[in-house]
GUDREN-623870 format. One record per atom (N, C-alpha, C): residue in three letters; residue number from 1; atom name; x, y, z. Coordinates in Angstrom, 2 decimals, padded with zeros to 5 digits. Atoms other than C-alpha are relative to their C-alpha. Layout:
<sites>
{'ALA', NUM, 'CA', {X, Y, Z}} ...
</sites>
This chain:
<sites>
{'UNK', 1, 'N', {000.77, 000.85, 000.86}} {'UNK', 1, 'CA', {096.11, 121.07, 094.79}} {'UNK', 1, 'C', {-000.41, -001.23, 000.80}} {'UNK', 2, 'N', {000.60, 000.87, -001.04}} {'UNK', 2, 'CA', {093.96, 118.57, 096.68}} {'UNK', 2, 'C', {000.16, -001.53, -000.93}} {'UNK', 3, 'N', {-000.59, 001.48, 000.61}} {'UNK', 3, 'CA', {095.42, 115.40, 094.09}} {'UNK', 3, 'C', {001.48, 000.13, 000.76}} {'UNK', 4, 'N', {-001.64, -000.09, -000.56}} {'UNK', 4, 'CA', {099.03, 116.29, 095.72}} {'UNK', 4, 'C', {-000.06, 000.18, 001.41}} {'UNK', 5, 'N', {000.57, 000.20, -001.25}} {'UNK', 5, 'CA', {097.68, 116.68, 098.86}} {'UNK', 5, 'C', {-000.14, -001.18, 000.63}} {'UNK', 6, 'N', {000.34, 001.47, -000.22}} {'UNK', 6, 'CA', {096.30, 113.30, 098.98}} {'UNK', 6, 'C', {000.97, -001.04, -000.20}} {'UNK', 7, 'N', {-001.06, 000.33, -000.36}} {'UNK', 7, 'CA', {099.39, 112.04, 097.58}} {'UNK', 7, 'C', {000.84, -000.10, 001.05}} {'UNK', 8, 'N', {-000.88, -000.08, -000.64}} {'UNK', 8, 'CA', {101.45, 112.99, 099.93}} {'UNK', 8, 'C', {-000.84, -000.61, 001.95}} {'UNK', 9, 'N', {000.74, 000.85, -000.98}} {'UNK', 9, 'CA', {098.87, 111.53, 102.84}} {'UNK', 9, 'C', {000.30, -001.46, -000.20}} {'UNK', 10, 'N', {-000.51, 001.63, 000.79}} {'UNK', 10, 'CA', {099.05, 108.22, 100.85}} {'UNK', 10, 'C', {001.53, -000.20, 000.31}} {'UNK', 11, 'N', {-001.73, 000.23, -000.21}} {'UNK', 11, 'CA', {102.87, 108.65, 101.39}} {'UNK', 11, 'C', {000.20, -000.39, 001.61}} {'UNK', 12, 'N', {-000.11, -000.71, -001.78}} {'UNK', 12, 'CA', {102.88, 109.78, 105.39}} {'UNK', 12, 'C', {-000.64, -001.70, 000.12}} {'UNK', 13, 'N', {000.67, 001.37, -000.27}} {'UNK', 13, 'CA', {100.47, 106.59, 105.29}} {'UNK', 13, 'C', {000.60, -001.35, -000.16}} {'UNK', 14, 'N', {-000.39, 001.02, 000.77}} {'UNK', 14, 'CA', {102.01, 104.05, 103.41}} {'UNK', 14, 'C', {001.49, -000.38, 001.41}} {'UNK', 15, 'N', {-001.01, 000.59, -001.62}} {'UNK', 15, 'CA', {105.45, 104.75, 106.07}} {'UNK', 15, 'C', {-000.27, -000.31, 000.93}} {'UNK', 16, 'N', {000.59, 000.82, -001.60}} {'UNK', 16, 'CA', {103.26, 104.01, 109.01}} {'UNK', 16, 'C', {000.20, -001.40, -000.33}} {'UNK', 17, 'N', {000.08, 001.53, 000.02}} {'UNK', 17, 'CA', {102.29, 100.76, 107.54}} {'UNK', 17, 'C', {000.84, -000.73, -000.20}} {'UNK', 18, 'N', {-001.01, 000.73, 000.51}} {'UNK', 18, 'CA', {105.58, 100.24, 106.27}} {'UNK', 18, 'C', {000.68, -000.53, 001.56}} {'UNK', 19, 'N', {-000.47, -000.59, -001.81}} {'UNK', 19, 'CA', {106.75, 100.71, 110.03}} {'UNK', 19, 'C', {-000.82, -001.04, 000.99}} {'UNK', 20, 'N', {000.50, 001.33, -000.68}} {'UNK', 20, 'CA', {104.37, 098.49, 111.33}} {'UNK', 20, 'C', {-000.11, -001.58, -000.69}} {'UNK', 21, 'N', {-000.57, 000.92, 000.85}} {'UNK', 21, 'CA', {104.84, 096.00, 108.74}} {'UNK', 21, 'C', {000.66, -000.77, 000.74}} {'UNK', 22, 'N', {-001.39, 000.36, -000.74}} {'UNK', 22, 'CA', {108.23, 095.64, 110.21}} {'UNK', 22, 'C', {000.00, -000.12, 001.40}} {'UNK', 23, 'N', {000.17, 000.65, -001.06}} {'UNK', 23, 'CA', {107.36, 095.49, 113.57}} {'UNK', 23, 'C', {-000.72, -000.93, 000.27}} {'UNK', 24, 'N', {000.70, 001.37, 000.56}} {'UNK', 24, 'CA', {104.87, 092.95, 113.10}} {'UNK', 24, 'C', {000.65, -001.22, -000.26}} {'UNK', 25, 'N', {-001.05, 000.78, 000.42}} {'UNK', 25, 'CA', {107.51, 091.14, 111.46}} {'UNK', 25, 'C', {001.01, -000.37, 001.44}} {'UNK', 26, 'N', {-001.02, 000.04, -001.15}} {'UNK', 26, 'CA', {109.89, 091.51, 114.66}} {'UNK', 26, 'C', {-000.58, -000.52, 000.65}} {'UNK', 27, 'N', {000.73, 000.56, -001.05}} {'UNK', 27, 'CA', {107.37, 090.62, 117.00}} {'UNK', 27, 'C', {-000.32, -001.60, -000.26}} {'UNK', 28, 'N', {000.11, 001.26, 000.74}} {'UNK', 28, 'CA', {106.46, 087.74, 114.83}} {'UNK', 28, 'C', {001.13, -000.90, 000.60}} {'UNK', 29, 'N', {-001.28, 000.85, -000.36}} {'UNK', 29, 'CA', {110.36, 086.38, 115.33}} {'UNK', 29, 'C', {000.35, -000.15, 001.37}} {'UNK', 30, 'N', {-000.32, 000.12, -001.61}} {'UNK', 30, 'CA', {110.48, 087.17, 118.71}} {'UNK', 30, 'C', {-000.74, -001.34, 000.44}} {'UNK', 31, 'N', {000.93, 001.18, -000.26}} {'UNK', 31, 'CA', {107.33, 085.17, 119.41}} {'UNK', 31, 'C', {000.20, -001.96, -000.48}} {'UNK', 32, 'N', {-000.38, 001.73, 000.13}} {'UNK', 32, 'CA', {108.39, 081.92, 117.74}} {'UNK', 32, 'C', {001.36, 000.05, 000.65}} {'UNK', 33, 'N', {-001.42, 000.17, -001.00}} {'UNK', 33, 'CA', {111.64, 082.15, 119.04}} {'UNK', 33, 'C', {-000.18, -000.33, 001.62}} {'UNK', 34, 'N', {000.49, 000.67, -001.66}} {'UNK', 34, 'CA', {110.41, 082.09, 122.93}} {'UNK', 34, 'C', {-000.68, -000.83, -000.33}} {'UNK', 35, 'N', {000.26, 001.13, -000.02}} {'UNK', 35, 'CA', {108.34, 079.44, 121.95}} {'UNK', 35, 'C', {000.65, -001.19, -000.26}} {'UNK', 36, 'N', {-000.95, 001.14, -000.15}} {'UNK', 36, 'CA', {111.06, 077.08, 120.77}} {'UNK', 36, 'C', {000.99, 000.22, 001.47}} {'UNK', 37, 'N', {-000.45, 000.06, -001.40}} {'UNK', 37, 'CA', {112.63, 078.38, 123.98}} {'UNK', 37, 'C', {-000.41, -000.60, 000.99}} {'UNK', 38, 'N', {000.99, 000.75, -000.94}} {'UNK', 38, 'CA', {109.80, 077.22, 125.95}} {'UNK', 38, 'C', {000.22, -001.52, 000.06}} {'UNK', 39, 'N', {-000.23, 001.31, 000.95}} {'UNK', 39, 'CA', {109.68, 074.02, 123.83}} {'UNK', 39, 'C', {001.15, -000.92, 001.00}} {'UNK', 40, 'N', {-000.84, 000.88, -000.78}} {'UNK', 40, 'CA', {113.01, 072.95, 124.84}} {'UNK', 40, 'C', {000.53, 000.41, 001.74}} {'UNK', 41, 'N', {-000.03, -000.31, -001.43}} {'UNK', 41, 'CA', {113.09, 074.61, 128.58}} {'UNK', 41, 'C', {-001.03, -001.55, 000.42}} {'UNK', 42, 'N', {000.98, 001.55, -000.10}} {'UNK', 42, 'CA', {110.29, 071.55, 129.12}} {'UNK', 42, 'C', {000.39, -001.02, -000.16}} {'UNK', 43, 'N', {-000.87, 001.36, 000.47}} {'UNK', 43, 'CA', {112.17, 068.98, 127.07}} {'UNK', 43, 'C', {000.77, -000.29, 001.27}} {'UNK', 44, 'N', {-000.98, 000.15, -000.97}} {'UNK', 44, 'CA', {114.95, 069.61, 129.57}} {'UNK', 44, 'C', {-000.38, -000.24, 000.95}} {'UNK', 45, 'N', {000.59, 000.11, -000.80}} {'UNK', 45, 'CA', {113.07, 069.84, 132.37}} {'UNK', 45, 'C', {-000.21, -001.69, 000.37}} {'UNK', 46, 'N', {000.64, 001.17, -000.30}} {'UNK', 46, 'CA', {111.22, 066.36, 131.60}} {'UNK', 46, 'C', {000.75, -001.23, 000.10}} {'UNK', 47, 'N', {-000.78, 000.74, -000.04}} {'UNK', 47, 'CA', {114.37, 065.10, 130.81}} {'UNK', 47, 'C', {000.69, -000.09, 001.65}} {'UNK', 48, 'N', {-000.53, 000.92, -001.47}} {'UNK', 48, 'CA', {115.77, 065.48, 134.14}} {'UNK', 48, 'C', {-000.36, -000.44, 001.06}} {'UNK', 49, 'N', {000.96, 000.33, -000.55}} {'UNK', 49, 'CA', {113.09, 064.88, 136.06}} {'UNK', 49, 'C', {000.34, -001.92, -000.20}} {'UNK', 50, 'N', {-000.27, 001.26, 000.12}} {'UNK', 50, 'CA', {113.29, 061.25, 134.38}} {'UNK', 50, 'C', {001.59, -000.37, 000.34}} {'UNK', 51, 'N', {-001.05, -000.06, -000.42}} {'UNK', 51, 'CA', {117.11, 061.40, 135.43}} {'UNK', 51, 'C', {-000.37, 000.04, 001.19}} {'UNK', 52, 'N', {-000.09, -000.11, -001.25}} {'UNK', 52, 'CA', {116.06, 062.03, 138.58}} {'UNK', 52, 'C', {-000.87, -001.03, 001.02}} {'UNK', 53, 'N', {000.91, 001.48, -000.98}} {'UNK', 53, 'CA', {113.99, 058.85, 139.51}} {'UNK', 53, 'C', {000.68, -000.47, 000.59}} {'UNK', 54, 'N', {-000.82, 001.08, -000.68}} {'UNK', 54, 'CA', {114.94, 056.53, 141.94}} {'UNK', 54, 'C', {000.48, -000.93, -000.77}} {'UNK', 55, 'N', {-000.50, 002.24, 000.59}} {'UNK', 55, 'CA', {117.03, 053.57, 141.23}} {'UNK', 55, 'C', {-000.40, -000.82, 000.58}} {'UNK', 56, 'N', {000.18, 001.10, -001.04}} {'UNK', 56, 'CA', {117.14, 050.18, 142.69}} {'UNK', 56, 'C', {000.86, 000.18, 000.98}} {'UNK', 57, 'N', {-000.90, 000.43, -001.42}} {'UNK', 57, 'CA', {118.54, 049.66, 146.14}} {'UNK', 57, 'C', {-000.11, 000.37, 001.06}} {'UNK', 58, 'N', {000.49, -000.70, -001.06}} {'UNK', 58, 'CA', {118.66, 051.22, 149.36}} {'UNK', 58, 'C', {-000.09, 001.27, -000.13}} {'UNK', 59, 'N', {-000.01, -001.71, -000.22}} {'UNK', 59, 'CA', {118.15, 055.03, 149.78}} {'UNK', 59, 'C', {000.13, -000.30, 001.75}} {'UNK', 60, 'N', {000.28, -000.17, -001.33}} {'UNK', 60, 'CA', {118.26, 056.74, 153.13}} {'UNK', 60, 'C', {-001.49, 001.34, -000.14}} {'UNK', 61, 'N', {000.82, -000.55, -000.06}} {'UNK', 61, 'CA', {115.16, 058.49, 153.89}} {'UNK', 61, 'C', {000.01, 001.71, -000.40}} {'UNK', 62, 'N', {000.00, -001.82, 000.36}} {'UNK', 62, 'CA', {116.19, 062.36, 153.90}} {'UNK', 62, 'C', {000.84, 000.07, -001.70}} {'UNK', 63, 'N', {-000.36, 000.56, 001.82}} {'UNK', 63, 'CA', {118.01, 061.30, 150.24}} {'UNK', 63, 'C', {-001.05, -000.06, -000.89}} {'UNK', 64, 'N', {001.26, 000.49, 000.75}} {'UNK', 64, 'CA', {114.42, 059.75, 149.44}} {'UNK', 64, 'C', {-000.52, 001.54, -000.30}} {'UNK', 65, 'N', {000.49, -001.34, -000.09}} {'UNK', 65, 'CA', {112.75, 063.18, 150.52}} {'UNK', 65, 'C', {000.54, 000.90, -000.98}} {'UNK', 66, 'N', {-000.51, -001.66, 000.73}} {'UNK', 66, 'CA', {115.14, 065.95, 149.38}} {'UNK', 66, 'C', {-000.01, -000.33, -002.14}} {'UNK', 67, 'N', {000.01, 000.39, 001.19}} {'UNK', 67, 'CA', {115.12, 063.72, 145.74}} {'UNK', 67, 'C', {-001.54, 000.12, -000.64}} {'UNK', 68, 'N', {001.89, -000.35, 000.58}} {'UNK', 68, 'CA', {110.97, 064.06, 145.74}} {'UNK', 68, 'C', {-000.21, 001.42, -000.10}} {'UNK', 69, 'N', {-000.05, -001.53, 000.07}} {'UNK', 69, 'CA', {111.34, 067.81, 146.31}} {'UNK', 69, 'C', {000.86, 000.39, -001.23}} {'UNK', 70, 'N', {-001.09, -000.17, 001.18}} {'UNK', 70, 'CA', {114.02, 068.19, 143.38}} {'UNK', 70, 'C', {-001.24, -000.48, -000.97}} {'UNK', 71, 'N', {001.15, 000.52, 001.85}} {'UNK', 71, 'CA', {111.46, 066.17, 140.87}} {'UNK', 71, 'C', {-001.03, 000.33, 000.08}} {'UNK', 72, 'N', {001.05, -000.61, -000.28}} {'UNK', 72, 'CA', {108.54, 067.82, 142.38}} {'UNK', 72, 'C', {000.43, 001.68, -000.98}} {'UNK', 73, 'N', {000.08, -001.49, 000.70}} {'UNK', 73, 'CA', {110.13, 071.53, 141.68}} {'UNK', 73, 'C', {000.35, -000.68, -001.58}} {'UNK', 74, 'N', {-000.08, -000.21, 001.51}} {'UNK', 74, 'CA', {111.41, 070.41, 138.17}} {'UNK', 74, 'C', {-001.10, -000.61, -000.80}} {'UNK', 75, 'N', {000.93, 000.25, 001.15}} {'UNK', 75, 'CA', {108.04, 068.84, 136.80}} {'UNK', 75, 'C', {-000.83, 001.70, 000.54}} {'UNK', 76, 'N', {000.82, -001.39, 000.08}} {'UNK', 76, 'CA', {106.37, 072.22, 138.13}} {'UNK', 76, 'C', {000.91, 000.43, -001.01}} {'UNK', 77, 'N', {-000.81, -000.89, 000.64}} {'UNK', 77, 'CA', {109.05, 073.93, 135.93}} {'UNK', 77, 'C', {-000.50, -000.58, -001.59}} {'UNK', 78, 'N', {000.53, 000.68, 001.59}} {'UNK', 78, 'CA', {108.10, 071.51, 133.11}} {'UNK', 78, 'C', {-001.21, 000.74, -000.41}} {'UNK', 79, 'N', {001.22, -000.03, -000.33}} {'UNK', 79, 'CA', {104.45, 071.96, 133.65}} {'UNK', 79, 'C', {000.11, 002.23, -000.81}} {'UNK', 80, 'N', {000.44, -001.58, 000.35}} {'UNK', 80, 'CA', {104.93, 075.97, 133.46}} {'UNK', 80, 'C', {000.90, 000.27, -001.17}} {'UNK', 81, 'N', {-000.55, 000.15, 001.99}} {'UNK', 81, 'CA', {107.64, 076.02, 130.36}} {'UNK', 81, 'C', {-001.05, -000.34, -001.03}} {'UNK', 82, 'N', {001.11, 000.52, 001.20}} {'UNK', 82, 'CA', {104.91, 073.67, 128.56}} {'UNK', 82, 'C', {-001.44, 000.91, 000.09}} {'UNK', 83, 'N', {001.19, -000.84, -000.02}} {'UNK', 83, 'CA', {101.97, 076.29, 129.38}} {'UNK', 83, 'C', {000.65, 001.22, -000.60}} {'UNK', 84, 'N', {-000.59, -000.75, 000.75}} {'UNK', 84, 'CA', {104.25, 078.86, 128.40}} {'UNK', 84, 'C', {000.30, 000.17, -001.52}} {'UNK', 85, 'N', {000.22, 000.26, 001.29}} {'UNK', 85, 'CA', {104.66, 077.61, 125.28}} {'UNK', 85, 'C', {-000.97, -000.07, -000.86}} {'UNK', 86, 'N', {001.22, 000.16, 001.00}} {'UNK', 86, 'CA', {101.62, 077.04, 124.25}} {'UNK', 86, 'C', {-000.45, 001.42, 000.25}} {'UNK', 87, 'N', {000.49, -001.36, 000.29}} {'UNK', 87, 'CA', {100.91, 080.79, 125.21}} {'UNK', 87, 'C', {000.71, 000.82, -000.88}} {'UNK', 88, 'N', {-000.59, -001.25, 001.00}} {'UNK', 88, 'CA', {103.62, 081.91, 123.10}} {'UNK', 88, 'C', {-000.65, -000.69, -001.66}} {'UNK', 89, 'N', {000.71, 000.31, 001.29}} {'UNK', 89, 'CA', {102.00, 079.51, 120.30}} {'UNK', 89, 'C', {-000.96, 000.82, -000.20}} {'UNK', 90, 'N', {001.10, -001.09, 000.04}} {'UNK', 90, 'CA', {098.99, 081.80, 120.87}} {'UNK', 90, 'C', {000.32, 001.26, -000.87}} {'UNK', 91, 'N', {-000.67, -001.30, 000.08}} {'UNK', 91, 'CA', {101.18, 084.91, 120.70}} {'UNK', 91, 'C', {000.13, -000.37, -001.68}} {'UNK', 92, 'N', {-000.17, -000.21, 001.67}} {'UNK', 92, 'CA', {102.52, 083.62, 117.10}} {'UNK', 92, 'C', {-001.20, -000.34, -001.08}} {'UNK', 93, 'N', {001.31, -000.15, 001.47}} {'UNK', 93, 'CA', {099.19, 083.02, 115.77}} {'UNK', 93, 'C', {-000.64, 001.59, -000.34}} {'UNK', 94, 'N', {000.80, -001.38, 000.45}} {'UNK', 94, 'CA', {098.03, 086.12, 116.27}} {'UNK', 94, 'C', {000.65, 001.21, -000.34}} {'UNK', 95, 'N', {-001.00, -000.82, 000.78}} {'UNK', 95, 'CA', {101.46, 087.80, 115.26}} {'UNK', 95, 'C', {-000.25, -000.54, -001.91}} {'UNK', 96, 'N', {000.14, -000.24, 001.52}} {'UNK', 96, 'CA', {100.69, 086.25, 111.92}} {'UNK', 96, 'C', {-001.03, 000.26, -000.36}} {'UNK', 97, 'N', {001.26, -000.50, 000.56}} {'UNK', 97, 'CA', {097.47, 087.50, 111.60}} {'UNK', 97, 'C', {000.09, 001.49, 000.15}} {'UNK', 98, 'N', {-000.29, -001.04, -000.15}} {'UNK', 98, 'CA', {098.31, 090.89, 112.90}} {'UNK', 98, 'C', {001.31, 000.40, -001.56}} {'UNK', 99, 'N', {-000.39, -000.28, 000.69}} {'UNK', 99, 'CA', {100.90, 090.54, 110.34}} {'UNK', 99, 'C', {-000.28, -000.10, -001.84}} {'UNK', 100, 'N', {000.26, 000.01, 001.52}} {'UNK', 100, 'CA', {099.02, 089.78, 107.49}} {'UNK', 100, 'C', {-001.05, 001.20, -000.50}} {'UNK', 101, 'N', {000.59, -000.89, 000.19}} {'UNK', 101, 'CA', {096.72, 092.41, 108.02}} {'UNK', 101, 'C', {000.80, 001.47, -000.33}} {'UNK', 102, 'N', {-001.11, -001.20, 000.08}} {'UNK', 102, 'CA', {100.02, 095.02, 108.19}} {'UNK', 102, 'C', {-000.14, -000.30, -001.15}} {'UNK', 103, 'N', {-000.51, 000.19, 001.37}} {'UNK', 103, 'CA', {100.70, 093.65, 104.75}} {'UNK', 103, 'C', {-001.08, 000.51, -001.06}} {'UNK', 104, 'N', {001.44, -000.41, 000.61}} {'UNK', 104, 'CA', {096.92, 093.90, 103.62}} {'UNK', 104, 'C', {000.13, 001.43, -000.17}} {'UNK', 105, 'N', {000.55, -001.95, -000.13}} {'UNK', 105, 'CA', {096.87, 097.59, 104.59}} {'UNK', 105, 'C', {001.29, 000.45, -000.84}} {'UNK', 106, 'N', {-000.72, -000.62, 001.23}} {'UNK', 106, 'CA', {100.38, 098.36, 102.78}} {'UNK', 106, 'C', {-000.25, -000.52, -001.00}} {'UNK', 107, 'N', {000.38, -000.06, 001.47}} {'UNK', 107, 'CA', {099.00, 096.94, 099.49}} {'UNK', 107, 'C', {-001.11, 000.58, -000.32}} {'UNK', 108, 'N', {001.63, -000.61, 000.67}} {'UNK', 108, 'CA', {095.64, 098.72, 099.74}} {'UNK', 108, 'C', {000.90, 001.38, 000.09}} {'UNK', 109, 'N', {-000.74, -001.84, 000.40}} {'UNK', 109, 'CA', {097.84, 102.14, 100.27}} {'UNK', 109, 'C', {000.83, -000.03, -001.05}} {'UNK', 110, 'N', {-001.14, -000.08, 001.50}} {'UNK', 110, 'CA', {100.35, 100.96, 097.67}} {'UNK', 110, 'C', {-001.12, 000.25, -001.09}} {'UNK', 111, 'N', {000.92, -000.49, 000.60}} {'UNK', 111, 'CA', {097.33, 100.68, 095.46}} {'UNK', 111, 'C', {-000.90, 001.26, -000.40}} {'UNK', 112, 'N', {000.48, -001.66, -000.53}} {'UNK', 112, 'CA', {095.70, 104.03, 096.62}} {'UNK', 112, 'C', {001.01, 000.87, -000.25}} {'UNK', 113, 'N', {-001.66, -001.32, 000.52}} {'UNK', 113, 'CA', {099.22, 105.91, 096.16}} {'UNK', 113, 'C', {000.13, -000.16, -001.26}} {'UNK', 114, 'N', {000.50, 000.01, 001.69}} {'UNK', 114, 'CA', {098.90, 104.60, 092.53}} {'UNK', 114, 'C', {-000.54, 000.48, -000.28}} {'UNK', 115, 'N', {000.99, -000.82, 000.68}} {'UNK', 115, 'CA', {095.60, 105.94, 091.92}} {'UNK', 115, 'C', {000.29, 001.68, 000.23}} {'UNK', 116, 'N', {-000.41, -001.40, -000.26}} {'UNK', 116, 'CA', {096.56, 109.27, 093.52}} {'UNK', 116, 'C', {001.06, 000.34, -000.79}} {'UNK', 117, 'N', {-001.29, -000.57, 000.86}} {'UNK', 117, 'CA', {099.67, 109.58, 091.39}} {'UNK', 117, 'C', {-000.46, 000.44, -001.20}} {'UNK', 118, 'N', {000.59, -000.40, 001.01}} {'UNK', 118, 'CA', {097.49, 109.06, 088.21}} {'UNK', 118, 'C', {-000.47, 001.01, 000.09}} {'UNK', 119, 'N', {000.83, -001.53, 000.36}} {'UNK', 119, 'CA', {094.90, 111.75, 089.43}} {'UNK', 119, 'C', {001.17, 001.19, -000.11}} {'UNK', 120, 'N', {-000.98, -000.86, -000.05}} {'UNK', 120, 'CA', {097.79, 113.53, 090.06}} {'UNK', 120, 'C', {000.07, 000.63, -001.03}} {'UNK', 121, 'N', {-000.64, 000.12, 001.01}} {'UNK', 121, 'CA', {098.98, 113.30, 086.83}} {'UNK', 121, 'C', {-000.75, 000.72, -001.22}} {'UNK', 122, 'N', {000.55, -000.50, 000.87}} {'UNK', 122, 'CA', {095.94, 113.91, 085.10}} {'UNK', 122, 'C', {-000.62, 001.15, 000.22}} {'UNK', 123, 'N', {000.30, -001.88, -000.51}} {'UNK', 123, 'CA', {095.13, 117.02, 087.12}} {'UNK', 123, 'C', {001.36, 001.04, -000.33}} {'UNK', 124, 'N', {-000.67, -000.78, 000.02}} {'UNK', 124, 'CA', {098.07, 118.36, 086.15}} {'UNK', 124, 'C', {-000.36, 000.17, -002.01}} {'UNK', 125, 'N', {-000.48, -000.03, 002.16}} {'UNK', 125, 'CA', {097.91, 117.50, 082.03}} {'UNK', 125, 'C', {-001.33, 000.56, 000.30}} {'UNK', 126, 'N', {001.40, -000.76, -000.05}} {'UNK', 126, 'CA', {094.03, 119.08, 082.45}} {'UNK', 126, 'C', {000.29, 001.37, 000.26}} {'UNK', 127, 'N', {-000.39, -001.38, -000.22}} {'UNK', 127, 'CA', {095.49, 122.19, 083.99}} {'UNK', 127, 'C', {001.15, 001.11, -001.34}} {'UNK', 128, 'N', {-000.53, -000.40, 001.21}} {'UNK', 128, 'CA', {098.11, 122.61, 081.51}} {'UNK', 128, 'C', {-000.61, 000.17, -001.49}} {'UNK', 129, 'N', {000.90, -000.23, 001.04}} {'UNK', 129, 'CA', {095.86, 121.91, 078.87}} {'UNK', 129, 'C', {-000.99, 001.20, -000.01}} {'UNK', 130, 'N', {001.26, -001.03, -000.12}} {'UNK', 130, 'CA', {093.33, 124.18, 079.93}} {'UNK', 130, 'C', {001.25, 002.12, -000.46}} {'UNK', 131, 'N', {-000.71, -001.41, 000.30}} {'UNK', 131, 'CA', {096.48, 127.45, 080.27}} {'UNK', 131, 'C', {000.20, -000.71, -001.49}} {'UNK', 132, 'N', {-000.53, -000.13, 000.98}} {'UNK', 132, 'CA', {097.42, 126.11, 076.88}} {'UNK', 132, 'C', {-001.26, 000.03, -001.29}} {'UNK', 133, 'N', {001.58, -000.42, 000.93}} {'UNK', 133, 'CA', {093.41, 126.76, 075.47}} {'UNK', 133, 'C', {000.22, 000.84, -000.45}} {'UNK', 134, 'N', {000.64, -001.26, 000.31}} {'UNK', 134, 'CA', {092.96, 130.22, 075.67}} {'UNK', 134, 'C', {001.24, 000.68, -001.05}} {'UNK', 135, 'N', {-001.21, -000.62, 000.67}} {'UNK', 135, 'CA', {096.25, 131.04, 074.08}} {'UNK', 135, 'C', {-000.15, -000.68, -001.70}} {'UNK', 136, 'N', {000.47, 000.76, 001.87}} {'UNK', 136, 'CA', {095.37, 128.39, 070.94}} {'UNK', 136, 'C', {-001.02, 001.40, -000.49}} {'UNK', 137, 'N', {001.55, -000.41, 000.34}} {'UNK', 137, 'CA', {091.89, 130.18, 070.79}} {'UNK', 137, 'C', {000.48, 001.72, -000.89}} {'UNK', 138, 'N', {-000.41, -001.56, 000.26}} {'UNK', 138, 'CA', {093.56, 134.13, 070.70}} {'UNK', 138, 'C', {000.98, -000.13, -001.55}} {'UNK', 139, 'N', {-001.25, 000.37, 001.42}} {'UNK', 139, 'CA', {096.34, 132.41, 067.70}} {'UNK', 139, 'C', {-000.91, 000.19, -000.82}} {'UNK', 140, 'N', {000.87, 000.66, 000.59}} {'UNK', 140, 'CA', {093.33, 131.20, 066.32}} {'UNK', 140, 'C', {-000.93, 001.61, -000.45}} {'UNK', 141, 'N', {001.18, -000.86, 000.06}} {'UNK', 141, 'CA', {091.05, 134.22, 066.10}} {'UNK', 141, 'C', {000.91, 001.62, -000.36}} {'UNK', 142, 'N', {-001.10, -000.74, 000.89}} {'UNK', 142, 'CA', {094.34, 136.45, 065.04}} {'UNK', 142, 'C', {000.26, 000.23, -001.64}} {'UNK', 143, 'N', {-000.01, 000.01, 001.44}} {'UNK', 143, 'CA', {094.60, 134.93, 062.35}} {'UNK', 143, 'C', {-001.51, -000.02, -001.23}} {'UNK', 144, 'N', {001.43, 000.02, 000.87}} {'UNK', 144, 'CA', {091.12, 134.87, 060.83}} {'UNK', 144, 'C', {000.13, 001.66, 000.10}} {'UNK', 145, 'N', {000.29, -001.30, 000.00}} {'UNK', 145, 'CA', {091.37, 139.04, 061.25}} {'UNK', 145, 'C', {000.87, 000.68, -001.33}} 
</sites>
């Protein structure tokens, strides 16, 4: 029967989306999550970077040096944490748009698996009705003899 048919497509369908739904969802958490990772990988970073300024007083020169190389690599580290971040901000915008569209598509199949249940439903009370005609009709035409 091509109403039970379609049902059961609507079904097969509906678990995909349910399925990606949920990954959507995962990816979603992942994605903000490395971004507060990022977030504070940078913080830290900028923080010790500012820890790592000179003070007042004397230095000795290879002290001076090897201390500009130390705050050199950790603002690069800043620098690429804080670009990082903002790419995983990227990432979670377009996990919640990816995920609102998962959601979109399981309520247009939830919807659609509704209507298919009805036709279902009423292809079946039409069929039954119809075997339970010809048998009225023969009662019917019995008794008038």
């Amino acid at each position: 029967m091509r109403e039970a048919r379609r049902l059961a497509l609507l079904r097969r369908q509906s678990l995909i989306a349910e399925v990606a739904r949920k990954q959507a969802l995962r990816t979603l958490a992942e994605a903000i999550e490395a971004e507060a990772r990022h977030h504070a990988l940078a913080a830290r970073a900028e923080a010790l970077v500012a820890a790592a300024a000179p003070t007042a007083g004397v230095t000795v020169g290879a002290a001076l040096q090897a201390r500009a190389g130390f705050t050199a690599g950790l603002a690069q580290i800043a620098r690429q944490a804080a670009d990082t971040a903002r790419d995983s901000a990227l990432q979670r915008a377009w996990q919640v748009d990816a995920l609102a569209a998962s959601e979109a598509r399981a309520r247009r199949l939830a919807e659609r698996t509704a209507e298919a249940r009805a036709d279902l439903a009423a292809a079946l009370a039409r069929r039954e009705a119809a075997r339970a005609l010809p048998l009225a009709r023969k009662l019917h035409r019995s008794s008038q003899d």
